[in-house]
NUFI-364318 format. One record per residue: residue number from 1; residue in one letter; x, y, z of N, C-alpha, C in turn. Coordinates in Angstrom, 1 decimal. Layout:
REC   i aa   n_c1   n_c2   n_c3  ca_c1  ca_c2  ca_c3   c_c1   c_c2   c_c3
REC NUM  A      X      Y      Z      X      Y      Z      X      Y      Z
...
This chain:
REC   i aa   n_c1   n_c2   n_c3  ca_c1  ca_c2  ca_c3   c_c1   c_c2   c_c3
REC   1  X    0.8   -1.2    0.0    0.0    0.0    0.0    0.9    1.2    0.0
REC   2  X    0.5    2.0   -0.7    1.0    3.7   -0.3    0.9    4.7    0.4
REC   3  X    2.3    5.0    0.9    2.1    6.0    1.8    1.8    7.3    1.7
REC   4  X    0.9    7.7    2.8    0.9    9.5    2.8    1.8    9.9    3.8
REC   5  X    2.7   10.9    2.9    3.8   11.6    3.8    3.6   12.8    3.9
REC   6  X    3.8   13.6    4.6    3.3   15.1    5.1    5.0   15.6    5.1
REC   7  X    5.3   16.1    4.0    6.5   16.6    3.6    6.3   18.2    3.9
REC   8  X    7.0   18.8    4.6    6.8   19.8    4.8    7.8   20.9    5.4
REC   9  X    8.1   22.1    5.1    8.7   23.2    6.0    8.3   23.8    7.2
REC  10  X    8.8   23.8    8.1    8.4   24.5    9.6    9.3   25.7    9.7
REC  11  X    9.0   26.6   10.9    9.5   27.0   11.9    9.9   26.4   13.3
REC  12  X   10.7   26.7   14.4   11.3   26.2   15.1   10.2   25.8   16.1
REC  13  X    8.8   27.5   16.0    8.3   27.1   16.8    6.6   26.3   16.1
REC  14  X    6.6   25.4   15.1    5.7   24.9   14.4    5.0   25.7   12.9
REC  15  X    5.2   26.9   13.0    4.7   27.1   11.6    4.9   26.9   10.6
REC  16  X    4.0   26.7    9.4    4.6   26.4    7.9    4.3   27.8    7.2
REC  17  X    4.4   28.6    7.8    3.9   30.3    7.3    3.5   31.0    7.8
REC  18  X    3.9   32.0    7.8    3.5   33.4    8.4    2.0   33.6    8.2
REC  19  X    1.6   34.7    8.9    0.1   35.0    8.9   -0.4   35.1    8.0
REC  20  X    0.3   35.7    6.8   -0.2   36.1    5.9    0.2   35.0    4.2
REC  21  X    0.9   34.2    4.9    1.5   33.0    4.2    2.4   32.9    3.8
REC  22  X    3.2   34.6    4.1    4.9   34.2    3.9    5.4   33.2    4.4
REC  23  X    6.3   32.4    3.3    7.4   31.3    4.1    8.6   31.7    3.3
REC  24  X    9.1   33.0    2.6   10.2   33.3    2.2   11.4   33.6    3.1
REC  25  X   11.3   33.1    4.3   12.0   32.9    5.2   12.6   31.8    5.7
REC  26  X   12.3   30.9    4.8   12.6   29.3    4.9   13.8   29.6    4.1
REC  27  X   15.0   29.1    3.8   16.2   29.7    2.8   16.2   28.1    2.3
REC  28  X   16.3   28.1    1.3   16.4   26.9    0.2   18.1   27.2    0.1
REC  29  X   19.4   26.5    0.8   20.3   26.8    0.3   21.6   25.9    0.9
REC  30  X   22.4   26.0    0.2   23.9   25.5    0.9   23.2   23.7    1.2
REC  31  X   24.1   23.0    2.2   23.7   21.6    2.5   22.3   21.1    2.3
REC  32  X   21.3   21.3    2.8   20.0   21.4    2.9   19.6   20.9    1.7
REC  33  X   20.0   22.6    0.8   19.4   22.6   -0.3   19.6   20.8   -1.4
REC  34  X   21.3   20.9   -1.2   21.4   19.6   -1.8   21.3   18.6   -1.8
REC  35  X   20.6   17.8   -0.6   19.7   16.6   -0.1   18.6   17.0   -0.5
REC  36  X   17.8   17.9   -0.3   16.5   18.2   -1.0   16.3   17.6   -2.6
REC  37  X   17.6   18.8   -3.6   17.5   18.4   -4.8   17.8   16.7   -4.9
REC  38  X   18.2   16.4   -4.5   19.1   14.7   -4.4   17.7   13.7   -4.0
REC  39  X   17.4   13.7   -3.2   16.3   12.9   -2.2   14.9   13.1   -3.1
REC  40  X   14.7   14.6   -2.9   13.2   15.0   -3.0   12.9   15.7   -4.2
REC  41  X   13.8   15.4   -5.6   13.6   17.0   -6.7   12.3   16.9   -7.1
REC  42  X   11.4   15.9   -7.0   10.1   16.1   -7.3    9.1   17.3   -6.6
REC  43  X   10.0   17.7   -5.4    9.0   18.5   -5.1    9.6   20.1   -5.0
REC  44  X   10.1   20.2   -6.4   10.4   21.8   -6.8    9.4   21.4   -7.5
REC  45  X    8.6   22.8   -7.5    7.8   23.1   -8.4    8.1   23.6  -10.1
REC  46  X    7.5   23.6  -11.2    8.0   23.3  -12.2    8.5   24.8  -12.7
REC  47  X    8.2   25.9  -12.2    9.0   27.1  -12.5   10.6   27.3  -12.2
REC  48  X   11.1   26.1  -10.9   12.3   26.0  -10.2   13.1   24.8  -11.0
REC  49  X   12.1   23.9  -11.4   13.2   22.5  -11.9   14.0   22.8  -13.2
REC  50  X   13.9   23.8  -13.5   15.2   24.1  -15.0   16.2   24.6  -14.3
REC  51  X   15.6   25.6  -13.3   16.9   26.8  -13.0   17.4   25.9  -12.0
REC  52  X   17.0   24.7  -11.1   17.8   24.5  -10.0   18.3   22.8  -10.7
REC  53  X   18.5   22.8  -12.0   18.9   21.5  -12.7   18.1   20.0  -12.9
REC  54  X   16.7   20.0  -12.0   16.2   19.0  -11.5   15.1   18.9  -12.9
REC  55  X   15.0   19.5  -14.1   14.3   19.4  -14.9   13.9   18.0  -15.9
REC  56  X   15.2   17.1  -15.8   14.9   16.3  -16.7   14.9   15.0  -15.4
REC  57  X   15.1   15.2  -14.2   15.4   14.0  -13.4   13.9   13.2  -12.6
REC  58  X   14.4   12.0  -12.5   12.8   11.2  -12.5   12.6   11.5  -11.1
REC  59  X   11.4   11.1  -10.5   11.0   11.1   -9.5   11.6   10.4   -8.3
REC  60  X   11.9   10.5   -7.2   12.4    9.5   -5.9   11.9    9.0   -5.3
REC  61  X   10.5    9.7   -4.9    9.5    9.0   -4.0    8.2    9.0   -4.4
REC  62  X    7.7   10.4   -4.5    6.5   10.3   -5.0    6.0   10.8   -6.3
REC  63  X    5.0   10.5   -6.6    4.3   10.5   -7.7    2.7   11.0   -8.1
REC  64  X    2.9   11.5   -7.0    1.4   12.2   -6.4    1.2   12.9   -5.5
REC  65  X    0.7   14.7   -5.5    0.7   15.8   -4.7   -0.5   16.3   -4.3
REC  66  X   -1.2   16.3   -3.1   -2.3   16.8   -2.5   -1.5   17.9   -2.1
REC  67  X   -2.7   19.0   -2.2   -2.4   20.6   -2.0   -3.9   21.1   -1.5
REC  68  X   -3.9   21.8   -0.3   -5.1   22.8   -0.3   -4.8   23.5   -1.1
REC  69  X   -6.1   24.7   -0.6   -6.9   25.5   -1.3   -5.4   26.8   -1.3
REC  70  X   -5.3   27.0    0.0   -4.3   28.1    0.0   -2.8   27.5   -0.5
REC  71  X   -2.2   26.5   -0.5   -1.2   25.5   -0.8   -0.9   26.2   -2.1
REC  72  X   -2.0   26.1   -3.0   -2.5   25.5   -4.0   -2.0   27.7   -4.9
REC  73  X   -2.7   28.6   -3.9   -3.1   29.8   -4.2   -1.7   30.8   -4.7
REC  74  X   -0.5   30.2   -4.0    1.0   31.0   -4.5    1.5   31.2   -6.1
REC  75  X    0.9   29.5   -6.5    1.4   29.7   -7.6    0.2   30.1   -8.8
REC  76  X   -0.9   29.9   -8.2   -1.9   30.5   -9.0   -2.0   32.4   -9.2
REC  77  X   -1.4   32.7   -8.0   -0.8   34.2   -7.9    0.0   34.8   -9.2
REC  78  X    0.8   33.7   -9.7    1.9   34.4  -10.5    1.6   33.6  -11.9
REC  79  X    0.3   32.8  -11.7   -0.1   32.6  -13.1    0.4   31.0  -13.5
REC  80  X    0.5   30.3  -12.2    1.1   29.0  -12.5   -0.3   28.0  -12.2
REC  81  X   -0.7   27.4  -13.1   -2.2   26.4  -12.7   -1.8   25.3  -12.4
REC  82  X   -0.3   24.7  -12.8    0.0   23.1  -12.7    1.2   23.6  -12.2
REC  83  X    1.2   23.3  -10.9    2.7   23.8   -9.9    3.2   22.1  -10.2
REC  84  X    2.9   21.2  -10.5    4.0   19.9  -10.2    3.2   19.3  -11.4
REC  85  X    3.6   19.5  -12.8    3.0   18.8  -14.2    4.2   17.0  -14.1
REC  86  X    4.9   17.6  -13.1    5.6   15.8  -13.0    4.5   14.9  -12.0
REC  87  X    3.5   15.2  -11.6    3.5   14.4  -10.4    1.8   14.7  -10.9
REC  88  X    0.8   13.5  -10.3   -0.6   13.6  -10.2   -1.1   14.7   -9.3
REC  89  X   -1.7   15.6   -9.9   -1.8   16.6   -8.9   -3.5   16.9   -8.6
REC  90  X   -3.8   17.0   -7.3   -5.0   17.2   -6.3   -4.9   18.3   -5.9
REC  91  X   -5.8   19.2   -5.7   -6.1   20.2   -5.2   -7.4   20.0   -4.2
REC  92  X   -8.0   20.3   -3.2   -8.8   20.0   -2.6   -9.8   21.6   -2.0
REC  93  X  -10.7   21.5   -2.5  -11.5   23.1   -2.8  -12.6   22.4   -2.9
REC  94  X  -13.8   23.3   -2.0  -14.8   23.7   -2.2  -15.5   24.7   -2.8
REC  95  X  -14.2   25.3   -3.5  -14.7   26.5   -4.3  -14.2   26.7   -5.3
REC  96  X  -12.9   26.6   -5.9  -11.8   26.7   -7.0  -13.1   25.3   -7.6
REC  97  X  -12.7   26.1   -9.1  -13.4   25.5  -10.6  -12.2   24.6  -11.3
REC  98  X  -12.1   23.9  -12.2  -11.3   22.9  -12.6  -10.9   24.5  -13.6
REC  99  X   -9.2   24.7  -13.1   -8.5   25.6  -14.0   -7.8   25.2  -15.4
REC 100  X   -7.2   23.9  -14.8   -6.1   23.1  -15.8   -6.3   21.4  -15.8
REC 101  X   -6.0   20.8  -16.8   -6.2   19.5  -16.8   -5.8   19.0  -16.4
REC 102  X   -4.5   19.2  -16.0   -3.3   18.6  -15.3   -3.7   18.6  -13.9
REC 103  X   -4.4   19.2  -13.3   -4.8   19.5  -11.8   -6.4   19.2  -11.6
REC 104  X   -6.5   18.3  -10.9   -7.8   17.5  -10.3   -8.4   18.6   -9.3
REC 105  X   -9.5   19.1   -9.3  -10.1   19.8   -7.6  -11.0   18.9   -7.0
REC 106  X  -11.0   18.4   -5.8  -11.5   17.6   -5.1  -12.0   18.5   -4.1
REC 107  X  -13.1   18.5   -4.5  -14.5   19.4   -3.7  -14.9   18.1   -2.7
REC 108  X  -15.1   17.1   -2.7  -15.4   16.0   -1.2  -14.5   15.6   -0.4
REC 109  X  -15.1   14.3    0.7  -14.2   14.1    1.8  -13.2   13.9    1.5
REC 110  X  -12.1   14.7    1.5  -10.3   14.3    1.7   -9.8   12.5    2.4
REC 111  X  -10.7   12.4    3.3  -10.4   10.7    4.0  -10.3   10.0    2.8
REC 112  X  -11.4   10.1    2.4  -11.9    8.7    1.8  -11.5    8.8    0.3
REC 113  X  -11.3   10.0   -0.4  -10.8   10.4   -1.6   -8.7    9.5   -0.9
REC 114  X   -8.4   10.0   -0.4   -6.5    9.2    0.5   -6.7    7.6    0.5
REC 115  X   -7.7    7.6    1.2   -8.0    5.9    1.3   -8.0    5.6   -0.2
REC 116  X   -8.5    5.6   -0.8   -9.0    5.2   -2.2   -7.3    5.4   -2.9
REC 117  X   -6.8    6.4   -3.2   -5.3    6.7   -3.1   -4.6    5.5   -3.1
REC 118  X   -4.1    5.4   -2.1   -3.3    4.6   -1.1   -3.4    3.4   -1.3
REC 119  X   -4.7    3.2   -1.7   -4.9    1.2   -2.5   -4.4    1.5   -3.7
REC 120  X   -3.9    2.3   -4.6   -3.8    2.1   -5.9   -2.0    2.0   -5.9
REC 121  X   -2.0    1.5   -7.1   -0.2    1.1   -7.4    0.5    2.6   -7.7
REC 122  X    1.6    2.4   -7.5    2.2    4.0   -7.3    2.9    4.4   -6.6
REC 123  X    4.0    5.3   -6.6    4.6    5.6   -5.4    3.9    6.1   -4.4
REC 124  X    4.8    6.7   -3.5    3.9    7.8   -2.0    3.3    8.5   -2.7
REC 125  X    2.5    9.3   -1.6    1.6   10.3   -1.8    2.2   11.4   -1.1
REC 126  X    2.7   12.4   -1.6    3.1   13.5   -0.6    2.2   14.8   -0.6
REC 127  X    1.8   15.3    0.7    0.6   15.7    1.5    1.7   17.3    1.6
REC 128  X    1.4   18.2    0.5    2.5   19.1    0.1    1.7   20.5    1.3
REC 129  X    0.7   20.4    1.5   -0.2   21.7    2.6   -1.3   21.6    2.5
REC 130  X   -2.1   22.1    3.0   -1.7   22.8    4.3   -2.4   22.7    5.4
REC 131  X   -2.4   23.3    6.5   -2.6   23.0    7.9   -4.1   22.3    8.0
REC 132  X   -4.8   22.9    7.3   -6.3   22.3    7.2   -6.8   20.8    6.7
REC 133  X   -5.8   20.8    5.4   -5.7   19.5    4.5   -4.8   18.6    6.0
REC 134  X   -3.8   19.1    6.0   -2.9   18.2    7.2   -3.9   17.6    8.3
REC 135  X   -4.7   18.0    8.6   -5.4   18.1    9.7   -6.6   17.5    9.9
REC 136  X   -7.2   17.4    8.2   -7.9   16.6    8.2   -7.5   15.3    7.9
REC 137  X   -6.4   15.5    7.1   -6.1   13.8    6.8   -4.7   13.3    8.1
REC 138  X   -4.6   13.7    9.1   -3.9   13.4   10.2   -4.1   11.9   10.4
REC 139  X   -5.0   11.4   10.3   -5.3    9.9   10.7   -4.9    9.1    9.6
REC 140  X   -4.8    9.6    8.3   -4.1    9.0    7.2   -2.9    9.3    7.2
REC 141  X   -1.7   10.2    7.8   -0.6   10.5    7.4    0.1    8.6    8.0
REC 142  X    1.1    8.5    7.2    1.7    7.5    7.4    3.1    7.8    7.9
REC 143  X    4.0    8.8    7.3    5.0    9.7    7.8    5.2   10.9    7.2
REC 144  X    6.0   11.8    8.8    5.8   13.0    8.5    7.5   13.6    8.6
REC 145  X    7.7   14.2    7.3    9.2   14.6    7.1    9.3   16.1    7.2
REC 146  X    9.9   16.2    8.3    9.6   17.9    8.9   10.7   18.5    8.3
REC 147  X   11.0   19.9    7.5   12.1   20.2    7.6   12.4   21.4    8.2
REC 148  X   12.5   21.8    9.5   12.8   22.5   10.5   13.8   23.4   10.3
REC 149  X   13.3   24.9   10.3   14.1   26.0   10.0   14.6   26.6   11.1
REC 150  X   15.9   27.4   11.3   16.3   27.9   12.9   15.7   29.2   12.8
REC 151  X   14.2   29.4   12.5   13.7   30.8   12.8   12.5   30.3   13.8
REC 152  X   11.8   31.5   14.2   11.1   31.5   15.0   10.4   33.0   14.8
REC 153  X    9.1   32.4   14.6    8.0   33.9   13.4    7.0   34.2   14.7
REC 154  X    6.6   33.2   15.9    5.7   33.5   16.5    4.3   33.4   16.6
REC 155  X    3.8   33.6   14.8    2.4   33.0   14.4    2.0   32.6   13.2
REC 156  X    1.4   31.7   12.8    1.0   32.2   11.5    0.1   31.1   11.7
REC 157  X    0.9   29.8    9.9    0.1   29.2    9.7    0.8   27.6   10.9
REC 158  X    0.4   27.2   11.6    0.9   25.9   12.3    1.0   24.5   11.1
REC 159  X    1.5   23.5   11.8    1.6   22.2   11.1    0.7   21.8   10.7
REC 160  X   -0.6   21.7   11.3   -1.8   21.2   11.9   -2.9   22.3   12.0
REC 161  X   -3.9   22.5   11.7   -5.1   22.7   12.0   -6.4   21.7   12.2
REC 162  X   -6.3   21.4   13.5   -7.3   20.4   13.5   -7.9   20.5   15.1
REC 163  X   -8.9   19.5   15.3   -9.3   19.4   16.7   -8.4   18.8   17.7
REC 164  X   -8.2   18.7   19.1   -7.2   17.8   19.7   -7.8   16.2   19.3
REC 165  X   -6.5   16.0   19.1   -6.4   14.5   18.5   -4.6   13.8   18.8
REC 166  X   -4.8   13.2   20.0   -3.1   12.2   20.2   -3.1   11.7   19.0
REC 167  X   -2.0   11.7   18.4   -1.2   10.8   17.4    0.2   10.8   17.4
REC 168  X    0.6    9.6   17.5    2.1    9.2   17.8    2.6    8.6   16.9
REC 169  X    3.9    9.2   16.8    4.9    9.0   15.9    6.2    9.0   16.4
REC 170  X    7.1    7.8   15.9    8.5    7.8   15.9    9.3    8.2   15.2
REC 171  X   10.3    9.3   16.0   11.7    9.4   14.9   12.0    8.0   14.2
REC 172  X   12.6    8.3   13.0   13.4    7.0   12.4   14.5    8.0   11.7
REC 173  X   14.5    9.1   11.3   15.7    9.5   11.3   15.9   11.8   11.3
REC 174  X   17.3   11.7   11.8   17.5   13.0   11.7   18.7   13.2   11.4
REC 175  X   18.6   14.6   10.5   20.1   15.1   10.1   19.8   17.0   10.3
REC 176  X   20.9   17.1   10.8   21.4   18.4   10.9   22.4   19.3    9.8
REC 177  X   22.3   20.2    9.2   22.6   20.7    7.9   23.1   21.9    8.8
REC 178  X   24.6   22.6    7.6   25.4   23.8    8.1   24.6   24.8    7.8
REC 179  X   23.2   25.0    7.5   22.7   25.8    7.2   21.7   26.3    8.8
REC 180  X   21.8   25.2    9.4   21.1   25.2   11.0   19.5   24.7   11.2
REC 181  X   19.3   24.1    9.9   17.9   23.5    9.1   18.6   22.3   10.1
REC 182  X   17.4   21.6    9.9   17.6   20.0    9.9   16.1   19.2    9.6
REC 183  X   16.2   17.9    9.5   15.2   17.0    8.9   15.0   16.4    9.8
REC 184  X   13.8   15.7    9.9   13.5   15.0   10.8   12.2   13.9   10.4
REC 185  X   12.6   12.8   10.3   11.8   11.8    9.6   11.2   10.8   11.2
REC 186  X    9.2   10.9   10.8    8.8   10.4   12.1    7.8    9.3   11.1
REC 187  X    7.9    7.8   11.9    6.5    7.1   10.7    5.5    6.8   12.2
REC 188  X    4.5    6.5   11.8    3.2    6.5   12.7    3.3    5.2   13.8
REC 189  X    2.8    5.5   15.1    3.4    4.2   15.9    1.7    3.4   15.7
């Protein structure tokens, strides 16, 4: 079966964005940057994979990207409808209209639209934002790859938007980068 991984950027103190959704504070660079491109290049978006070399290189893990509504809103800002034309791409909206063909909007339950997912053949599923999408499919995340920035913003958007709900997870791995980033890989106990 396939996993859903909740790949994602933080702050030190939990946020994936500022109030207003800035995350240009996250620095894409130096060590970091180059395990990212190495590990993860599927998940530069496709305005980034020429300039940052990752253009012609296949996939590593996944092969399919769930995005909310606001997730989803950055690159539709600057005129981008298919932010990941390498990867099956979901949008999840109860209000966005089908923009591009490449990009599915999934107006119903997110559970059961993942379940259905997750039985089919394919790589991972990576669970790209945001706090609301995360939060409803929390019970489906299978692991979550944090990539922890040494800033601290105070508020914005958190990991999670959801009700209290325990869920436990184990490290299985961490690395520390000269950049003062580090990763932190947890899978569901």
């Amino acid at each position: 079966m396939r996993k859903l991984t909740y790949y994602i950027g933080s702050s030190i103190d939990g946020f994936i964005a500022g109030p207003e959704g800035q995350f240009d504070f996250f620095a894409f660079e130096g060590d970091l940057a180059a395990v990212i491109l190495a590990e993860y290049p599927e998940t530069m978006p496709v305005q980034a994979r020429e300039l940052l070399g990752v253009a012609g290189t296949a996939n590593k893990k996944f092969d399919t990207v769930l995005m909310g509504r606001g997730t989803y809103g950055p690159g539709l800002a600057i005129g981008v409808t298919s932010p990941y034309p390498h990867l099956t791409q979901y949008v999840f909206s109860r209000t966005l209209t089908q923009l591009d063909p490449q990009v599915e909007i999934v107006s119903g339950d997110p559970v059961e639209f993942v379940r259905r997912l997750k039985r089919q053949e394919g790589m991972d599923i990576w669970l790209c934002g945001g706090a609301t999408l995360a939060g409803q499919l929390m019970g489906e995340i299978d692991e979550l790859v944090i990539k922890r920035y040494p800033v601290v913003i105070g508020s914005g958007i958190p990991l999670f938007h959801a009700s209290f709900d325990l869920t436990t997870f184990s490290p299985t791995d961490y690395r520390v980068f000269n950049t003062g980033a580090t990763i932190t890989t947890y899978v569901k106990n």
